[in-house]
C-alpha positions, -999 to +999 in steps of 0.1 A: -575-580-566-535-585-564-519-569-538-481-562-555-455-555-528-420-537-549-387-546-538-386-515-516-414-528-492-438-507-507-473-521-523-497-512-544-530-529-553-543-539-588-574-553-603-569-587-616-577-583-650-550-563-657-523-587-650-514-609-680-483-626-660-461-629-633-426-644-641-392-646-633-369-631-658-336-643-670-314-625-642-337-641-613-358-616-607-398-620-602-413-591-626-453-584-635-467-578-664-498-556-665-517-536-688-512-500-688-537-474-675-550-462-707-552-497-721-528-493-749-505-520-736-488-535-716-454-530-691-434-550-669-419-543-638-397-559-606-418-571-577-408-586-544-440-608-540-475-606-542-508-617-529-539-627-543-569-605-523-608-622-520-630-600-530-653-582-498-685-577-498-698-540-486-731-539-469-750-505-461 
């Protein structure tokens, strides 16, 4: 799981296999590109940071 956190100090989370790349583009900005909800490609967009999440384990 990646934990995305935007350049407004909001954050979302997304599963790992959806992110092809994290970059930084030509004007110096760090951008993510993921694939899109209904699989049909991908988009990029700004980030401020991220974080990469360990997986939890859940026990009943």
């Amino acid at each position: 799981m990646i934990k995305y956190i935007y350049p407004d100090g909001t954050h979302c989370y997304r599963a790992l296999h959806t992110v092809q790349a994290i970059y930084t583009n030509d004007d110096g900005a760090l951008v993510s590109r993921a694939l899109k909800a209904d699989q049909t490609g991908y988009y990029a967009f700004e980030i401020r940071g991220f974080e990469i999440l360990q997986a939890g384990i859940v026990y009943d």
